[in-house]
ROVEXBA-745381 format. One record per residue: residue in three letters; y, z, x of N, C-alpha, C in turn. Coordinates in steps of 0.001 Angstrom, whole numbers, padded with zeros to 6 digits, always signed. Atoms other than C-alpha are relative to their C-alpha. Layout:
! residues N
ALAYZXYZXYZX/...
//
This chain:
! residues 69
UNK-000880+000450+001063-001767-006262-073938-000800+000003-001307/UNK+000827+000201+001503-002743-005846-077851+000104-001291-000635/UNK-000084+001211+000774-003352-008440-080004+001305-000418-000785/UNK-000913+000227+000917-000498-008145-082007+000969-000884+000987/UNK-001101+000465-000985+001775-008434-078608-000272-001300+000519/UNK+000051+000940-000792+000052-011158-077279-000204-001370-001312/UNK+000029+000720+001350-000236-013055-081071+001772-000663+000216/UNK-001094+000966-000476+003940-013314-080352+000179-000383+001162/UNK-000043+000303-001285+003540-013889-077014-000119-001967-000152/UNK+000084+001111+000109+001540-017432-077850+000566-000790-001333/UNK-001024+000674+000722+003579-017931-080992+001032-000523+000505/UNK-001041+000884-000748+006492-018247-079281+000204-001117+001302/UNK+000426+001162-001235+005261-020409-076222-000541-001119-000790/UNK+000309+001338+001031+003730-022982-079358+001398-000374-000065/UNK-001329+000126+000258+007450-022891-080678+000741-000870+000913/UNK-001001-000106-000898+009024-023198-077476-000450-001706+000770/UNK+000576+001412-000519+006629-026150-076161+000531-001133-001156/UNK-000067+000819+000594+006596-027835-079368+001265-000798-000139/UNK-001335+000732-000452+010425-028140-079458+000108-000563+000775/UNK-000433+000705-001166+010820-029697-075970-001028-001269-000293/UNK+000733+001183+000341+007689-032048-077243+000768-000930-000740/UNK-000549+000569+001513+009515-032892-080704+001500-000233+000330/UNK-001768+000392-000084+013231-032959-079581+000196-001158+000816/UNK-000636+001492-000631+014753-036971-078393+000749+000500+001116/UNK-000896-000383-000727+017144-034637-076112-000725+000602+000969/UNK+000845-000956-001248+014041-033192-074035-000182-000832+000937/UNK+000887+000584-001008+012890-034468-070849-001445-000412-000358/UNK+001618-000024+000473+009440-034070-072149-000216-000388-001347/UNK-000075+000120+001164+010097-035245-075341-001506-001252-000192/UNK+001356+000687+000850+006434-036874-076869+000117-001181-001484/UNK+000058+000568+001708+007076-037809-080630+000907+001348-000643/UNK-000742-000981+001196+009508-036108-083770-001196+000390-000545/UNK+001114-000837+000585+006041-035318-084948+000031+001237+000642/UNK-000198-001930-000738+005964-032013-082785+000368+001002-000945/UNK+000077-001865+000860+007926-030186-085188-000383+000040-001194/UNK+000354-000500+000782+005906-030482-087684-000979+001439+000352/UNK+000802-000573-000540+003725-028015-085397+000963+001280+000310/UNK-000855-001168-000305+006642-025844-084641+000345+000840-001898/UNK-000070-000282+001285+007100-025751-088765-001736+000539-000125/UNK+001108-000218-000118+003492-025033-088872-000125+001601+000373/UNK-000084-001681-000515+003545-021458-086635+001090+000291-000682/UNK-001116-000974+000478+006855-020474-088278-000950+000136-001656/UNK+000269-000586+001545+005200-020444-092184-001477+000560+000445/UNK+000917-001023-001164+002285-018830-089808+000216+001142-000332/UNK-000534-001427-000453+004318-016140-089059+000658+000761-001429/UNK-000373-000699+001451+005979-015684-092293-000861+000193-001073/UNK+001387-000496+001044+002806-015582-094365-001031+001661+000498/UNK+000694-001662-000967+001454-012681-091724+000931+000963+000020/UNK-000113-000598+000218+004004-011141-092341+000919+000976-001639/UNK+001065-000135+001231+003343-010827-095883-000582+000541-000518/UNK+001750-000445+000068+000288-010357-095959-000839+000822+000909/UNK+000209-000410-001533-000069-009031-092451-001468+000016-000002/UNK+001035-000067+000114-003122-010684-092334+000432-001617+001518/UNK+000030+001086-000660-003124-013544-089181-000912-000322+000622/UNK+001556+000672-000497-005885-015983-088055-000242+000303+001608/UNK-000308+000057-001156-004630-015899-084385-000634+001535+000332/UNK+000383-001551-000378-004947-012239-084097-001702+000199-000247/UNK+001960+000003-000085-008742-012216-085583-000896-000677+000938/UNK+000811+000796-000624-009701-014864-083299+000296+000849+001767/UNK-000267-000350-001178-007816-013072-080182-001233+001721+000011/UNK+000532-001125+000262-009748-009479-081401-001477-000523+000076/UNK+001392+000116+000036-013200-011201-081463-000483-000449+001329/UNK+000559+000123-001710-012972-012780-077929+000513+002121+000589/UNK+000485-001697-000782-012343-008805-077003+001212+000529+000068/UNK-001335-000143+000266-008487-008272-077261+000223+000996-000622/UNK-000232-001224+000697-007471-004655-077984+000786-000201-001409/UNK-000816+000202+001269-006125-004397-081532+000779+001100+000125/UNK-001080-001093+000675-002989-002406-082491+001444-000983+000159/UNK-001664+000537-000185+001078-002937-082359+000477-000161+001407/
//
């Protein structure tokens, strides 16, 4: 898997956790703090793509993570 693919791969599993953390209607619900963490990866994602420049991806490419689309 490339970096890029696996960059939305754990974006959307942050997202997806954080909601069921942050939502009163989850089973698993933690604290309404959560989505500030789900707000967090979304202006993430919209600054990368931007800039198409993302931290996630540099850090996944330096542990050894093929780069491309």
């Amino acid at each position: 898997m490339t970096s890029w693919k696996l960059v939305r791969v754990i974006a959307g599993f942050f997202i997806l956790l954080s909601l069921a953390l942050g939502m009163p209607e989850s089973p698993i619900f933690v604290s309404k703090y959560w989505l500030f963490f789900t707000a967090f990866v979304g202006v993430n994602l919209l600054q990368s793509g931007f800039t198409g420049w993302c931290l996630m991806e540099n850090i996944l490419r330096k542990l050894g993570v093929k780069s491309g689309c």
